[in-house]
ZAMARGU-4260 file (C-alpha; in steps of 0.2 Angstrom, whole numbers, plus 5000, padded with zeros to 4 digits):
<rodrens>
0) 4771/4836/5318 | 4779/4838/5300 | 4764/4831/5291 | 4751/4842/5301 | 4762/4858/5299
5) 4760/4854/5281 | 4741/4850/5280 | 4740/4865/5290 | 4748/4876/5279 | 4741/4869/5263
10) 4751/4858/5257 | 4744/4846/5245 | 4743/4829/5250 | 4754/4821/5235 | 4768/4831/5241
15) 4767/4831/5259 | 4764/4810/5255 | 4780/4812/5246 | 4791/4823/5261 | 4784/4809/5273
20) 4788/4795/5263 | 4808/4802/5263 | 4808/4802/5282 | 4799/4784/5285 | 4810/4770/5287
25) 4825/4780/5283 | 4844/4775/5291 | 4860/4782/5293 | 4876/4777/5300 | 4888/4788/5312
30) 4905/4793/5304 | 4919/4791/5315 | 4941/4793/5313 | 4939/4775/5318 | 4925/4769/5302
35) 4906/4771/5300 | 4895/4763/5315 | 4882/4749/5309 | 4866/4759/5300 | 4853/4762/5314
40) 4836/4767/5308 | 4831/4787/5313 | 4819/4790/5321 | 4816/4808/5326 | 4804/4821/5313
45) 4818/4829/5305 | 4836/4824/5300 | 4853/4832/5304 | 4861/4838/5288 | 4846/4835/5275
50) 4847/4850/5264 | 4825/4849/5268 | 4826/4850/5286 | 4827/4870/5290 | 4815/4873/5278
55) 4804/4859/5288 | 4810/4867/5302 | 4802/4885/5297 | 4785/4876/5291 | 4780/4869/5309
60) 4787/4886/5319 | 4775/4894/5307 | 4760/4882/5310 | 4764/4882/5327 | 4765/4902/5328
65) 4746/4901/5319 | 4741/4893/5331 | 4747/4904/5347 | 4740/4917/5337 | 4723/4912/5338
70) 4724/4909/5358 | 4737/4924/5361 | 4739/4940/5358 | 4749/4946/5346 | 4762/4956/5357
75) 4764/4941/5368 | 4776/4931/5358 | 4786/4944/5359 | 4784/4952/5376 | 4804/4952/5379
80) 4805/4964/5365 | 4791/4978/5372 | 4801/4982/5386 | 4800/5002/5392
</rodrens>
């Protein structure tokens, strides 16, 4: 979802290469009072804590939006807000 958000946006392909290439194979360990768990690979888009993430986060909601907008009208992805 995080490298077709980008293509879709117009990121250029080295960069968006180099984005993806920070969240393959990536691992992280679970901090406990009790010591760090064993290192477990992550396998969701988009990683908890990474200063990237909400800006990741924003890219794919605006793709996605692009998108709705081209099927929906505009008022509809707010039609809790156009209440009388």
């Amino acid at each position: 979802m995080i490298r077709w958000a980008l293509c879709k946006l117009g990121v250029e392909v080295w960069l968006v290469l180099a984005v993806m290439s920070m969240y393959t194979g990536a691992k992280t360990v679970v901090r406990t009072v009790y010591g760090n768990s064993n290192g477990f690979e992550v396998k969701v888009s988009m990683h908890q804590g990474s200063a990237l993430s909400p800006l990741l986060f924003v890219i794919v909601m605006e793709a996605l939006s692009g998108e709705f907008r081209v099927v929906l009208p505009w008022e509809l992805l707010y039609a809790d807000d156009s209440r009388d």
